[in-house]
C-alpha positions as CSV (number, residue, x, y, z in Angstrom):
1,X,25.8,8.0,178.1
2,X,29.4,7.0,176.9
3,X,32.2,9.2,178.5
4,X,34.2,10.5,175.3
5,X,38.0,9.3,176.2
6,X,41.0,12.1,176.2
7,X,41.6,15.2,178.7
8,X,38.6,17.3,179.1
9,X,36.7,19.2,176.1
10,X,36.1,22.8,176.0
11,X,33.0,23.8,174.9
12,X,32.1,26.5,173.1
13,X,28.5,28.4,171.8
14,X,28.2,30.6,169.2
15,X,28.6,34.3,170.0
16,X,25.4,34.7,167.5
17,X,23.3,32.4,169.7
18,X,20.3,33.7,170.9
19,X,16.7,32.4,172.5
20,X,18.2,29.2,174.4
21,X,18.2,27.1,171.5
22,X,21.3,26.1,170.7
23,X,24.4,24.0,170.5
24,X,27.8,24.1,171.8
25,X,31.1,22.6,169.9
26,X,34.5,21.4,171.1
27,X,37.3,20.1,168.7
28,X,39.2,17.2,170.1
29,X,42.4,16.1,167.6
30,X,40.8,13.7,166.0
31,X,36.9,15.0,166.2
32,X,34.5,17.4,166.5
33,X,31.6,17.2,169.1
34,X,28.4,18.9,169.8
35,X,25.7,18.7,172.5
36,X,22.8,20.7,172.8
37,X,23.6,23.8,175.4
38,X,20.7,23.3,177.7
39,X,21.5,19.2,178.3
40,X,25.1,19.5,178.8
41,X,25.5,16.0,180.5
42,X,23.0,14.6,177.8
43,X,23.9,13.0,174.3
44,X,27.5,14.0,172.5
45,X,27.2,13.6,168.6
46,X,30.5,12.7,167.5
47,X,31.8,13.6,163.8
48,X,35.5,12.4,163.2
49,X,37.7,15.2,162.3
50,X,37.8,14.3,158.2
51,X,34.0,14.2,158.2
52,X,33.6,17.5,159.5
53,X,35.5,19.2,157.5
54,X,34.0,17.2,154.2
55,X,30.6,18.8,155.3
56,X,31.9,22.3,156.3
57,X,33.2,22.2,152.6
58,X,30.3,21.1,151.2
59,X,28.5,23.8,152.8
60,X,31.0,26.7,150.7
């Protein structure tokens, strides 16, 4: 697994998740990542920040 450069990410799960499946967040200045909560030292998808927020607007 890569190490994502920078000082350390805060991760973050939604306050609405529930059973174990889910996904936690954490915003970097120049990207948003997300990992699934139960494999926190597994894979890190990596969206750069302009990406993200095209999709986020796509969704609304």
């Amino acid at each position: 697994m890569e190490k994502i450069p920078g000082p350390p990410l805060t991760w973050v799960k939604s306050s609405a998740s529930g059973g174990g499946n889910c996904v936690e967040v954490a915003a970097s200045c120049e990207a948003l990542h997300v990992r699934d909560s139960k494999i926190p030292a597994g894979s890190v998808l990596t969206f750069p920040a302009h990406s993200w927020q095209a999709f986020i607007s796509g969704l609304r």
